[in-house]
VMD Tcl script that draws the C-alpha trace (Angstrom):
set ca {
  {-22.25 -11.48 -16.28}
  {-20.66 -13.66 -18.60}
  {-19.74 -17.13 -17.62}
  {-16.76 -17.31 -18.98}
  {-15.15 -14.05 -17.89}
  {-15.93 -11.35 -15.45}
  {-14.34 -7.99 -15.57}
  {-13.56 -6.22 -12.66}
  {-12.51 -2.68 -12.10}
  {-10.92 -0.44 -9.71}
  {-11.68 3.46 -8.98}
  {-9.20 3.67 -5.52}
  {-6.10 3.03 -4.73}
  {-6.29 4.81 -1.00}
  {-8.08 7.42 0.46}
  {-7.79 10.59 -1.36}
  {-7.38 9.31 -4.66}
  {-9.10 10.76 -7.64}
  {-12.96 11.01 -7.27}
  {-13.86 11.37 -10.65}
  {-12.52 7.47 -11.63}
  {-15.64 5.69 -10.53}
  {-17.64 7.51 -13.08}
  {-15.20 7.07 -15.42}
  {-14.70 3.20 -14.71}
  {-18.71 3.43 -15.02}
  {-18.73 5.33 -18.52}
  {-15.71 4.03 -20.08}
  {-16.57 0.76 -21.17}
  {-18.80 -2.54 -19.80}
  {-17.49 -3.75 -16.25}
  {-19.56 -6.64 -13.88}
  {-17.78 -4.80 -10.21}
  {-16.10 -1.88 -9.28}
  {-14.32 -2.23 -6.28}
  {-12.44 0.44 -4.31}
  {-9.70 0.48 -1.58}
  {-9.70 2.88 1.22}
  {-8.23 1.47 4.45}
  {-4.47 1.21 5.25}
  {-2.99 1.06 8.78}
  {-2.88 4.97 9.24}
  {-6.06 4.76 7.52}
  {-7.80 3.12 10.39}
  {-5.87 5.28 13.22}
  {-7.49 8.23 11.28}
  {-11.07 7.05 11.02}
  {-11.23 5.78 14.67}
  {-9.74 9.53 16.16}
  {-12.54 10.80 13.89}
  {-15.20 8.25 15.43}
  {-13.94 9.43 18.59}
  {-15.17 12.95 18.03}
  {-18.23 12.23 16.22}
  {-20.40 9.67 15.98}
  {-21.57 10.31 12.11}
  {-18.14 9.38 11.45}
  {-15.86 6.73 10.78}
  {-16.19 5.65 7.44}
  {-14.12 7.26 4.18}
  {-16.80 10.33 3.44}
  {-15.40 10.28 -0.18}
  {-16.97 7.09 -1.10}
  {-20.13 8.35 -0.46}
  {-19.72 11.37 -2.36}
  {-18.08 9.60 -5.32}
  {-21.81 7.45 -5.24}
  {-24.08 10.47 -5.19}
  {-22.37 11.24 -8.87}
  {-23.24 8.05 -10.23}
  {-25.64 5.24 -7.99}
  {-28.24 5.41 -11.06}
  {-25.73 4.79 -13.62}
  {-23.90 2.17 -11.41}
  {-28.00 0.25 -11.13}
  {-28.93 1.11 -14.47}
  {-25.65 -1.09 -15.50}
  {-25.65 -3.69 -13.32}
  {-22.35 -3.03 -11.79}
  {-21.99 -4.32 -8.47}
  {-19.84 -1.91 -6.27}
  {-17.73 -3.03 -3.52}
  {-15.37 -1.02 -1.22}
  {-14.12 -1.43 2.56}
  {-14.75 2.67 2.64}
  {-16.91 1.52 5.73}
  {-13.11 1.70 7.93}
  {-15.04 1.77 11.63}
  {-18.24 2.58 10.96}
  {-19.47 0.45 7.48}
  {-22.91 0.33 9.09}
  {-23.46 4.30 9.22}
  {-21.58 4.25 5.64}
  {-24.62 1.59 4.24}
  {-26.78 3.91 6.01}
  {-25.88 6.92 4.41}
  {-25.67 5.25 1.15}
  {-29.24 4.38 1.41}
  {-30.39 7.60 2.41}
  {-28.76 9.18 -1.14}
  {-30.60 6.44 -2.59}
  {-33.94 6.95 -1.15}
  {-33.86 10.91 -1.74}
  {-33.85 9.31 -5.52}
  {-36.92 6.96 -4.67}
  {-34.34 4.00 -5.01}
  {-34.16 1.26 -2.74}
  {-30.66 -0.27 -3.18}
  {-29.66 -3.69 -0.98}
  {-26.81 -3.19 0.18}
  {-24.27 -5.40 1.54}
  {-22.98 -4.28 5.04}
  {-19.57 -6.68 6.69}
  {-18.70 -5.39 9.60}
  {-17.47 -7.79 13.10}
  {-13.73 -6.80 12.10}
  {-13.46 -4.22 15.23}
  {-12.02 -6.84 18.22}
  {-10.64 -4.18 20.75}
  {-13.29 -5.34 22.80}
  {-12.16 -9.31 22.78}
  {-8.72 -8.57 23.28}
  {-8.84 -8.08 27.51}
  {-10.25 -11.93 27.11}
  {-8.40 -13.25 24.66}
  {-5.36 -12.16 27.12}
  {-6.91 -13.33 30.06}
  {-7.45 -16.91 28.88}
  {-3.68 -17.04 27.49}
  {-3.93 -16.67 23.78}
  {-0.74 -15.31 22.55}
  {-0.65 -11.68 21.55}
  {2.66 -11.28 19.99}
  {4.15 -8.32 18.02}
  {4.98 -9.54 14.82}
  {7.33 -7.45 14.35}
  {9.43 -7.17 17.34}
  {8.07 -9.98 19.74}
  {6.76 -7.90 22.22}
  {3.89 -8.97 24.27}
  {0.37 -7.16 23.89}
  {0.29 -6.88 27.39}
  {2.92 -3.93 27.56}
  {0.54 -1.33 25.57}
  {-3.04 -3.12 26.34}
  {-4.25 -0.08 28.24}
  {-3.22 2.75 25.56}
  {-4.95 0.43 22.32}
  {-7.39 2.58 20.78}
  {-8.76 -0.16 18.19}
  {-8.18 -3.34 16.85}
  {-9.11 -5.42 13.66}
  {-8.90 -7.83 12.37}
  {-8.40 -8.67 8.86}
  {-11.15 -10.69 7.13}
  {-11.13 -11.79 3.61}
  {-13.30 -12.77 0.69}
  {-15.60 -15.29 2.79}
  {-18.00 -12.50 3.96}
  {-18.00 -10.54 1.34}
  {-19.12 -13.74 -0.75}
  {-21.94 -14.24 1.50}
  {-23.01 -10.63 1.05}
  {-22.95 -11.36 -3.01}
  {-25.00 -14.14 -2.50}
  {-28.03 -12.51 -0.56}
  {-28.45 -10.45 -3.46}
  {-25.76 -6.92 -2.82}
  {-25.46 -4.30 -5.24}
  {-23.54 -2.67 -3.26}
  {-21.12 -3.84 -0.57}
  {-19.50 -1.79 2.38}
  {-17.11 -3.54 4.99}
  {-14.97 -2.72 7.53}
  {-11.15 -4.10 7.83}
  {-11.52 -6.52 4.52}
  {-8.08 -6.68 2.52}
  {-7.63 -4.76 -0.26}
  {-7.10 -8.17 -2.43}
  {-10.39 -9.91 -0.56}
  {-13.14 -7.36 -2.22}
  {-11.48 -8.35 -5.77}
  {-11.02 -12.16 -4.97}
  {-14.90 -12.27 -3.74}
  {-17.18 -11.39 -6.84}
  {-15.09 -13.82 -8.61}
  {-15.56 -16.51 -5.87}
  {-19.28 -15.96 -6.50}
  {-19.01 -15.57 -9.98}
  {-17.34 -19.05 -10.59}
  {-17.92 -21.17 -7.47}
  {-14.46 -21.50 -6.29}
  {-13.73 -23.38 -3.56}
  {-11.56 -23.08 -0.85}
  {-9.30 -25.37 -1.74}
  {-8.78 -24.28 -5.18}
  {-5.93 -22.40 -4.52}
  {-4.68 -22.17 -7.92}
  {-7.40 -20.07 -8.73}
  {-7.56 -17.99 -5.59}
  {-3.91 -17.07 -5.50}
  {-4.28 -16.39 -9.27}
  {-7.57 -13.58 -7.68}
  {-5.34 -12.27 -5.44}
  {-2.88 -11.44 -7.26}
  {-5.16 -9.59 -9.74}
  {-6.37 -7.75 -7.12}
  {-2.87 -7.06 -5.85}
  {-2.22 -5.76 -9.17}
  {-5.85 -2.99 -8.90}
  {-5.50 -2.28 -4.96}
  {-3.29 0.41 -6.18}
  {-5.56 2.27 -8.88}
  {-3.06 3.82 -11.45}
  {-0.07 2.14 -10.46}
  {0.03 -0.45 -12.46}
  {-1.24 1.59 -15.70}
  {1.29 4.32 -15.71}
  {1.23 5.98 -12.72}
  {4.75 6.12 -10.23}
  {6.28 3.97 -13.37}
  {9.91 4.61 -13.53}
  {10.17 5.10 -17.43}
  {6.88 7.80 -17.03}
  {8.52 9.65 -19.88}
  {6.76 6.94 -21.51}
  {3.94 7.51 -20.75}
  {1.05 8.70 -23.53}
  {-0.74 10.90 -21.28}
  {-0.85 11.25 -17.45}
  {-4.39 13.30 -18.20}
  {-7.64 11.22 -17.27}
  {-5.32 8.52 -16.60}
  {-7.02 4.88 -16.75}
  {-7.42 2.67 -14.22}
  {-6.93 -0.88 -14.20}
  {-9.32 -3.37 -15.00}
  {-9.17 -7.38 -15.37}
  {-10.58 -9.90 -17.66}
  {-10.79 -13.36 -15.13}
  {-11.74 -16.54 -16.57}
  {-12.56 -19.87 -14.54}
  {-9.28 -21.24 -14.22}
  {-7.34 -18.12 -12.86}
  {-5.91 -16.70 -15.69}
  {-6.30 -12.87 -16.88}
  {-5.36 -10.09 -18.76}
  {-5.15 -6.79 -17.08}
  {-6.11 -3.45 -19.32}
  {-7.75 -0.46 -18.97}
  {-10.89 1.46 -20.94}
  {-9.88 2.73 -24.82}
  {-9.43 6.66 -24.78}
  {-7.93 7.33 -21.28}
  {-4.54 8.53 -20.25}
  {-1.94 6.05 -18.80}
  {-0.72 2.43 -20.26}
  {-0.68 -1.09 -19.68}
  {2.57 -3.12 -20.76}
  {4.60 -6.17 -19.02}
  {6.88 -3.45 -17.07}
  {3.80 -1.41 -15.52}
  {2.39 -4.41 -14.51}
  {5.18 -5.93 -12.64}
  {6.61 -2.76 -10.55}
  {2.81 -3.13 -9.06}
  {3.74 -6.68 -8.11}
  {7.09 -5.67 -6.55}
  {5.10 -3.13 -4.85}
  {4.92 -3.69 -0.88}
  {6.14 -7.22 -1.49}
  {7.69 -9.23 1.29}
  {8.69 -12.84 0.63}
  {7.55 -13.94 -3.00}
  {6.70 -17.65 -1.74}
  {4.66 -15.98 1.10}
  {2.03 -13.66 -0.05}
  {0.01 -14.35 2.74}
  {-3.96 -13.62 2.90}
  {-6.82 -14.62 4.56}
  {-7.87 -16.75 1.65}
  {-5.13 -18.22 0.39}
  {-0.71 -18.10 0.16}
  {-0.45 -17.34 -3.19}
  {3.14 -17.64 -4.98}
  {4.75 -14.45 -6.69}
  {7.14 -16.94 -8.16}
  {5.01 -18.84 -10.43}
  {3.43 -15.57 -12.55}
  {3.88 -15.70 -15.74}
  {3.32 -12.52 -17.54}
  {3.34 -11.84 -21.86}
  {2.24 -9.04 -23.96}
  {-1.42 -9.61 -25.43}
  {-2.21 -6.53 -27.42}
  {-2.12 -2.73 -26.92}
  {-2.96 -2.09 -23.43}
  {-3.17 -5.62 -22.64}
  {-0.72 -8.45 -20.54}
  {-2.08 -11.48 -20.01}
  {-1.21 -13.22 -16.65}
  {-1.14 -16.74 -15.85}
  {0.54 -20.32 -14.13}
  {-0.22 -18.59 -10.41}
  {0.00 -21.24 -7.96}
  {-1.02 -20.93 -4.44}
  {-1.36 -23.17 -0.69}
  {-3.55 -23.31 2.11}
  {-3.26 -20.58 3.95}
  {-2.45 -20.27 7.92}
  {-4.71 -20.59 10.74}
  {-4.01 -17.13 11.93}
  {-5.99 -13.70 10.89}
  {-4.01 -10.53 11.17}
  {-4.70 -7.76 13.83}
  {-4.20 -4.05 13.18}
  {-3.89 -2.47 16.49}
  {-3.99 1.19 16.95}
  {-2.56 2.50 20.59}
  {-1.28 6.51 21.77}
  {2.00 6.20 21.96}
  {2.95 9.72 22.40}
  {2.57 12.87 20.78}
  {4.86 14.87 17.70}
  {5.11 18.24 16.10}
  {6.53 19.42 13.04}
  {7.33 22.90 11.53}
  {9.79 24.43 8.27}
  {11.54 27.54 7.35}
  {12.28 28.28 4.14}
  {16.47 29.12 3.81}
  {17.53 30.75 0.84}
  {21.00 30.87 -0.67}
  {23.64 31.78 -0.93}
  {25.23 29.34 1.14}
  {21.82 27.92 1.94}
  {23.32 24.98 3.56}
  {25.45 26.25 5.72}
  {22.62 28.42 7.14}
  {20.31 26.31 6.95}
  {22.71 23.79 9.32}
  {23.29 27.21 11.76}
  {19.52 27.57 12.02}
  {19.19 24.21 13.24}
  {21.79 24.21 15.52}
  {20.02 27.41 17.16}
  {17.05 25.38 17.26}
  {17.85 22.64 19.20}
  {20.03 24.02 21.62}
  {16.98 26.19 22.72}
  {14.31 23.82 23.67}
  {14.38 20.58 25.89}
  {16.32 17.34 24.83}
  {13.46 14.97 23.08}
  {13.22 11.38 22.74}
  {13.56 11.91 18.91}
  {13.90 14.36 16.97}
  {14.56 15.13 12.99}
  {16.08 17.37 10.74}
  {15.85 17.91 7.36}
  {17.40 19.61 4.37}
  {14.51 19.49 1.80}
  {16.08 20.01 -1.53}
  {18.82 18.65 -0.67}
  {18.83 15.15 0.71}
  {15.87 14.66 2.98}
  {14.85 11.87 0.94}
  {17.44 10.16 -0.12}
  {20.09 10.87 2.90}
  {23.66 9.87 2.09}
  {22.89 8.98 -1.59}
  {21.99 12.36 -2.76}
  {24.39 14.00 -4.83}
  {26.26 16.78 -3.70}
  {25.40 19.67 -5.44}
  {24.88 23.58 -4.08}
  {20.76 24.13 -3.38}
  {19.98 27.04 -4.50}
  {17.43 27.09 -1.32}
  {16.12 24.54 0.98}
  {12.74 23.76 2.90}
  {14.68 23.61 6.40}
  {12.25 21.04 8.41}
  {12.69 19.96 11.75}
  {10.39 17.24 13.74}
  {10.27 15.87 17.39}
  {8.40 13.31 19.22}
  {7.70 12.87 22.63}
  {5.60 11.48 25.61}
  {5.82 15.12 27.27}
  {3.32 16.95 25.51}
  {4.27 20.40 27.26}
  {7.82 19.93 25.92}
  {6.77 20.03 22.91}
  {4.87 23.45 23.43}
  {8.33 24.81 23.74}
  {9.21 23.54 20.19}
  {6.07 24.87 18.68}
  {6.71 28.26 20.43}
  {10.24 28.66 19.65}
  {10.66 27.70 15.73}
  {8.59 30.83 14.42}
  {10.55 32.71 16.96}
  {13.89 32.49 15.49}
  {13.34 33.89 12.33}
  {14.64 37.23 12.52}
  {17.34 35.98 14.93}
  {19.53 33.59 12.82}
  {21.23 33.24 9.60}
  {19.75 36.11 6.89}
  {17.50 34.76 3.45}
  {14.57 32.79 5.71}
  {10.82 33.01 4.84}
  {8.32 31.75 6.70}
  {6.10 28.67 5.87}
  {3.04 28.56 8.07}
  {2.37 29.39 11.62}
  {3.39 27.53 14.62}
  {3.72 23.62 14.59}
  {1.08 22.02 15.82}
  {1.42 19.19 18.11}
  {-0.95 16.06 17.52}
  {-1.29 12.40 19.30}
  {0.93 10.15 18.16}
  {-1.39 7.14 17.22}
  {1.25 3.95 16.38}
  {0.48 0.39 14.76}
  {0.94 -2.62 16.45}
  {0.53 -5.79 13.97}
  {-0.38 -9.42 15.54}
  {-1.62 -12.88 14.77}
  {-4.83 -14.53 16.52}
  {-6.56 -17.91 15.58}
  {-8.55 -17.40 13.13}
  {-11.44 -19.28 15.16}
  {-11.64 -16.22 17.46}
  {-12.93 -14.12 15.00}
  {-16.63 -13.42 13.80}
  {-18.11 -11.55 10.95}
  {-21.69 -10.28 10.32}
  {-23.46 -9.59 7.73}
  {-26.28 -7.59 7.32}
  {-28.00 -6.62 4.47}
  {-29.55 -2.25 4.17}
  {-32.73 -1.68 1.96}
  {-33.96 -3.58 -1.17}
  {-36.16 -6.74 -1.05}
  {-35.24 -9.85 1.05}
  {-34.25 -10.90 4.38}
  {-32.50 -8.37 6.13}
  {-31.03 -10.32 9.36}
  {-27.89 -9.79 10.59}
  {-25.93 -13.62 9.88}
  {-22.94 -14.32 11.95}
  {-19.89 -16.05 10.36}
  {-17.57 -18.44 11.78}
  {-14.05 -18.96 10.48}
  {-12.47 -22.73 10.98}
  {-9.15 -23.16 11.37}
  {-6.53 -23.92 8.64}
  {-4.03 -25.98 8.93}
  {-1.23 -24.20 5.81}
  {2.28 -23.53 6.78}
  {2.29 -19.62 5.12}
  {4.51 -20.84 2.40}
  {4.36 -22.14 -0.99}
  {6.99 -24.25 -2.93}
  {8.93 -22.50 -5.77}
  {8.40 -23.01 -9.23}
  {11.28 -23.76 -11.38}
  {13.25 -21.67 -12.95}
  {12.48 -19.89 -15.80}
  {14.92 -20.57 -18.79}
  {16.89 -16.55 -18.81}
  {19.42 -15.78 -21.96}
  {22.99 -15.30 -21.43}
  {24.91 -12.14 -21.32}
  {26.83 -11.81 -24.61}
  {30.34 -12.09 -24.34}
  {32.38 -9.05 -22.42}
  {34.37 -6.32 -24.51}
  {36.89 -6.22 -21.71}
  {35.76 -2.38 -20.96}
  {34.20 -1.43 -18.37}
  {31.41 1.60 -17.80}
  {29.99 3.68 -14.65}
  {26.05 3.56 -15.64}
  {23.58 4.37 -13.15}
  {21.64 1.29 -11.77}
  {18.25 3.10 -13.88}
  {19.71 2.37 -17.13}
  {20.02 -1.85 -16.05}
  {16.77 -1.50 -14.03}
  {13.95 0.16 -12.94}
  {12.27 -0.22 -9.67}
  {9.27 0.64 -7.12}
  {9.20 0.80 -3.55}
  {6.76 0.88 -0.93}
  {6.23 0.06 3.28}
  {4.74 -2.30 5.80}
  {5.19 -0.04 9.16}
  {8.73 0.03 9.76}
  {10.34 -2.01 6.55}
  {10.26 -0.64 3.26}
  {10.49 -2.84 0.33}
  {12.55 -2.26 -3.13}
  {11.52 -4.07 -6.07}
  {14.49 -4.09 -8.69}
  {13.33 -5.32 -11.91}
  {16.11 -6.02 -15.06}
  {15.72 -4.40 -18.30}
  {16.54 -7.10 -19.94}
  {16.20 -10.70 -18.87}
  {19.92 -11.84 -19.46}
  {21.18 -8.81 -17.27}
  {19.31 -10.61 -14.73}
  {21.68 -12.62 -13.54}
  {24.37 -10.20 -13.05}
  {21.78 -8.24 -10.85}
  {21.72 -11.21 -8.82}
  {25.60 -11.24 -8.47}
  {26.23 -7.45 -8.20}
  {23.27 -5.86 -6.09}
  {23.24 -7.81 -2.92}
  {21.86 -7.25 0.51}
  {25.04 -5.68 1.65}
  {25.11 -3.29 -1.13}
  {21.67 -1.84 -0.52}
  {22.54 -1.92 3.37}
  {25.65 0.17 2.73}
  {24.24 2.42 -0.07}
  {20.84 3.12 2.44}
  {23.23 2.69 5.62}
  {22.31 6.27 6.57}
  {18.44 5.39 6.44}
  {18.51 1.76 7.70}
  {18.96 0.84 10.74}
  {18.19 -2.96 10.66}
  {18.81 -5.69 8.44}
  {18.32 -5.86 4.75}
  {16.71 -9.21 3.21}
  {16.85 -10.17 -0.36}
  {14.57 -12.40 -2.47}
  {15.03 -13.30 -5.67}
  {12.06 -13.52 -8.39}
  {13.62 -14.84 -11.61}
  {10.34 -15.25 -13.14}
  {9.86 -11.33 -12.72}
  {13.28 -10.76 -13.94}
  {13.33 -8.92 -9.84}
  {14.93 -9.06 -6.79}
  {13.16 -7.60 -3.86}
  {14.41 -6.38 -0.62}
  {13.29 -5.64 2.68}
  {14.94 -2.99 4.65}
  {14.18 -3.02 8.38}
  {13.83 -0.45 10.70}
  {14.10 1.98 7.61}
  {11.05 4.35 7.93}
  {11.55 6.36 11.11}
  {8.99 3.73 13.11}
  {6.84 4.19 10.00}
  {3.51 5.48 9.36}
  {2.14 8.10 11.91}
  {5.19 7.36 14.37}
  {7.88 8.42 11.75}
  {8.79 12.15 11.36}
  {10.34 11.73 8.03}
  {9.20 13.47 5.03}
  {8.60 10.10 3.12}
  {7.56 7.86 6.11}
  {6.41 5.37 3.45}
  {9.40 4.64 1.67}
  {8.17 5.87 -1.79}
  {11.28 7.54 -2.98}
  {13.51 4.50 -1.94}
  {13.84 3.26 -5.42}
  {14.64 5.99 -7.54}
  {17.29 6.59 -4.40}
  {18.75 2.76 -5.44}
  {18.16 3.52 -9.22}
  {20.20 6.49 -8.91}
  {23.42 4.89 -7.75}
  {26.44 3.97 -10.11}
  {27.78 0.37 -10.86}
  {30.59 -0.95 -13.41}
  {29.57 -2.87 -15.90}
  {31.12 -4.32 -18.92}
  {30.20 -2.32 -21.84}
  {28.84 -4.86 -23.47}
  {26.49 -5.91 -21.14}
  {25.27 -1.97 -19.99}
  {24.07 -2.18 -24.11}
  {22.27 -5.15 -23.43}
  {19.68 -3.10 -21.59}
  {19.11 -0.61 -24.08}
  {17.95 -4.20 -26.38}
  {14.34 -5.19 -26.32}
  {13.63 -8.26 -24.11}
}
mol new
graphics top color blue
foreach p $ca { graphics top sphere $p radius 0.5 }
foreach p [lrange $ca 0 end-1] q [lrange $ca 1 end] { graphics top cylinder $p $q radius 0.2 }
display resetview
């Protein structure tokens, strides 16, 4: 590696992404790590159900098979690969690893961090009064301690380090943020230390900016009719140097693009409070990037500040909370609202009341609720969802949707068999002293010592929050022509969106940094609460990011309960923004034509 830079890559954004990107990352161009993110809260739900039922499993399968394509080229190279693919079972994931190795006659070491899995601490952790709070909501741990399934915590760079300095090639962990396997290899690369938070903040941010693979070179960008090539898009990669700074690109020849706007939807992405970024590592403070064009395919990034972070890690808890079912009909017009509403009124007034249940008019408005426009669908994807703690209840659901298709309204085709009805596993987030906690690390195959080393986390002392930076120095809006125009929000902005359980987040960026300001004036919390009052049910927050040119809310109790609780179509939020984007404003004329300007 060089000493003055080390380029890092990503090849996963989540699991199921593309598997062909790692050999791509591999054969497009020199890179010093690869690392790949797996895990997400339904992520872990998933792997641990699977665990359940078999004992091989656990850990994200894919990762594995992406490694049997290309663990020569990745040694041959040099590149050191690191993912949390290990989910609840990183050991068995080293192991078979190893095994695709040795059928090679290789002998890989590889890097195994595991310790993250704390369901088993939690009875005494309770027992000698450490506070197990919902962080959400409040609620005690103590109301849904005998339905938890699993627990982890959420480590960050620290073991990971360690695992880079006994030598890895190739490193597999359990519940290790997405942004702690990018911040490690440059911790090891450069010595940080763990109070240069400059620099730390400044790595988590670039690995906030690859956790997501292609979304921050082209892919879910709002202008994607500008866009080169969606083929072979390429994935991010970033050129760190000592003191923080980088420039995020991706390999010559591949779909996709890198410009100032890709790269800061991806930091609006699944942002909360832009002071209070918190990780395990570090606070680092969305308010002090500094972003500028360096070359085709190139921004450079820079001034990131950061604080000490809390003493607290994060907890992921996984418990049954009941059990859901969902099944469609397809209507067909004409009239294929109307029928589609008499279908569903059928529906539920033959089966049992439920303590939820869903509609919706796919094609329609199922996304975007009150804020679609009203047109005539031509035909709809009529789906209907209920969740309860009755599971025979829901029998009756399953039975009785495939049944009413040629008893209602004429035009319906048929979509599938009979709903299934699954466990409802749901996510309960909460903060434990950081002290509590203990990771391993243990190192499969190559040369060396292969002991499994415990690791201790001390206590920090930060408050979670980081002061702002000044202001950034934004034009002025020329002067108004006295006429005003209806634009849609899209042509003064463009946006991303994205969830944390129950809260989705919109990022609205300007299009041009003097029509920043009247963002700030016009689009306020209330607005987006009475635009998404339909789809929110709690409050809306707003933060403003002047040096993004953004302002990012937070919309509580938005998603339906979120992840595998929710029965909405997009439990995650993801159309949220083009919903927001799609709604119509006055403007003076002469400001809408700022937009169209460059910045």
């Amino acid at each position: 590696m060089s000493n003055d830079v080390i380029r890092i890559g990503n090849a996963s954004g989540y699991w199921g992404d593309d598997l062909t990107v790692l050999r791509r990352q591999l054969e497009g161009g020199p890179l010093d790590v690869i690392t790949l993110d797996f895990l997400a809260e339904i992520t872990m739900s998933i792997l641990q159900k699977q665990l359940t039922r078999n004992p091989a499993a656990g850990f994200a399968r894919d990762f594995v098979d992406q490694l049997d394509e290309v663990l020569e080229l990745a040694l041959k190279q040099g590149t050191i690969v690191i993912s949390n693919a290990g989910g609840v079972a990183p050991r068995a994931c080293a192991d078979a690893i190893h095994g695709l190795a040795a059928a090679r006659g290789l002998d890989p070491r590889i890097g195994v961090v595991a310790g993250d899995d704390v369901l088993a601490d939690l009875p005494g952790w309770l027992k000698d009064g450490v506070e197990l709070k919902n962080m959400d909501d409040g609620r005690d741990y103590s109301e849904i301690k005998d339905l938890a399934t699993s627990a982890n915590a959420y480590f960050g760079a620290a073991p990971v380090v360690r695992a880079l300095e006994r030598g890895a090639q190739f490193v597999v962990t359990g519940r290790v943020t997405d942004t702690g396997i990018t911040l490690a290899p440059m911790i090891h690369h450069f010595g940080w230390s763990e109070t240069d938070y400059d620099q730390l903040a400044a790595g988590i941010i670039a690995g906030h900016i690859l956790e997501c693979g292609a979304q921050s070179t082209g892919g879910n960008f709002t202008d994607w009719r500008e866009v080169p090539s969606f083929d072979r898009i390429g994935y991010p990669v970033v050129e760190v140097s000592s003191d923080g700074s980088f420039v995020v690109t991706r390999h010559e020849g591949q779909g996709g693009m890198v410009t100032v706007e890709t790269v800061r939807e991806q930091l609006l992405y699944e942002m909360g409070d832009p002071l209070s970024y918190i990780t395990p590592d570090v606070v680092a403070d969305f308010s002090s990037i500094q972003l500028e064009p360096a070359g085709k395919d190139r921004v450079r990034v820079s001034g990131i500040k950061g604080a000490p972070t809390t003493p607290f890690f994060k907890l992921s808890v996984s418990y049954s909370d009941g059990y859901k079912a969902s099944g469609a009909v397809i209507i067909c017009g004409p009239e294929a609202r109307a029928k589609s509403e008499a279908f569903s009124e059928i529906l539920w007034g033959r089966v049992p009341k439920y303590e939820h249940t869903l509609t919706e008019y796919v094609g329609a408005d199922a996304t975007w609720g009150p804020l679609s426009p009203s047109t005539e669908a031509s035909e709809i994807y009529l789906r209907f969802g209920a969740r309860d703690h009755d599971k025979d209840k829901l029998g009756t659901f399953s039975k009785m949707l495939p049944a009413l298709i040629l008893s209602g309204p004429p035009g319906v085709a048929v979509t599938g068999g009979r709903p299934r009805v699954t466990d409802v596993v749901a996510y309960w987030p909460m903060l434990v002293p950081r002290e509590l906690c203990t990771a391993s690390i243990e190192m499969v195959g190559g040369e060396g010592d292969h002991a499994v080393e415990e690791m201790a986390f001390a206590g920090r002392g930060g408050s979670g929050s980081a002061e702002p930076g000044p202001a950034p120095d934004l034009p002025a809006l020329p002067a108004p022509s006295g006429e005003t125009v209806r634009v849609r929000l899209a042509e003064l902005a463009h946006g991303r969106s994205g969830d944390k359980g129950d809260t989705c987040n919109i990022g609205l960026i300007a299009r041009h940094p003097a029509l920043y300001a009247w963002l700030v004036e016009h689009i306020t919390a209330d607005f987006v609460k009475q635009k998404f009052s339909g789809r929110c049910h709690g409050g809306v927050d707003r933060f403003e990011v002047p040096n993004l040119m953004a302002l990012n809310f937070l919309l509580h109790e938005s998603l339906g309960g979120g992840g595998t609780l929710s029965l909405h179509l997009d439990a995650q939020g993801k159309t949220y923004s083009h919903a927001l984007l799609s709604c119509e404003v006055e403007i003076d004329r002469a400001w809408a034509e700022v937009a169209g300007s460059k910045s």
